[in-house]
C-alpha positions in Angstrom: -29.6 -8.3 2.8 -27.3 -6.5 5.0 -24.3 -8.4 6.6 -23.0 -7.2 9.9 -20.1 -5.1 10.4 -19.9 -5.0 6.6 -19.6 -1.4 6.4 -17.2 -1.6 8.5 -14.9 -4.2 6.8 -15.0 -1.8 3.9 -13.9 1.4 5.5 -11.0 -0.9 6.8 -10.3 -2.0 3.3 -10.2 1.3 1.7 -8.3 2.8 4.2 -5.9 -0.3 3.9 -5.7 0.7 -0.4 -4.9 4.2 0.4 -2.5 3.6 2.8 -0.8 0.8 0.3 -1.0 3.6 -2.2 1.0 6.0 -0.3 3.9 3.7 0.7 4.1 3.5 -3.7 4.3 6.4 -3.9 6.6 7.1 -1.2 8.9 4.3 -2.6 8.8 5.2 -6.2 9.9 9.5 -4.7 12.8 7.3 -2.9 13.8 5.4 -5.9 13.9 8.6 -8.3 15.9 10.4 -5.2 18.4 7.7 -5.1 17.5 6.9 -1.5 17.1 3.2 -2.5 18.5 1.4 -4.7 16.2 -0.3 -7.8 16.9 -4.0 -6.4 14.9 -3.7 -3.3 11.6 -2.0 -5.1 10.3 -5.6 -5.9 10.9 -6.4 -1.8 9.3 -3.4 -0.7 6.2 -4.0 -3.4 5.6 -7.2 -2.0 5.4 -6.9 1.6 2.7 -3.9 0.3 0.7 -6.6 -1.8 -0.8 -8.0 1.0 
């Protein structure tokens, strides 16, 4: 049984999780930098956790 468009949906969905996985890893490079301070990690995590 093949569902329309569901390929699709799942290209969407990993590109979505890699692009999530970046911004953590871009965050976490800030935090060790110093470019942001610890207290707004958990902010920027959750706007990612969508």
């Amino acid at each position: 049984m093949k569902i329309e468009g569901s390929e699709e949906n799942w290209e969407n969905r990993e590109r979505k999780e890699a692009a999530v996985e970046t911004w953590r890893g871009k965050i976490v490079k800030a935090l060790i930098e110093g470019h942001i301070c610890q207290s707004t990690v958990p902010k920027l995590l959750g706007v990612l956790s969508i």
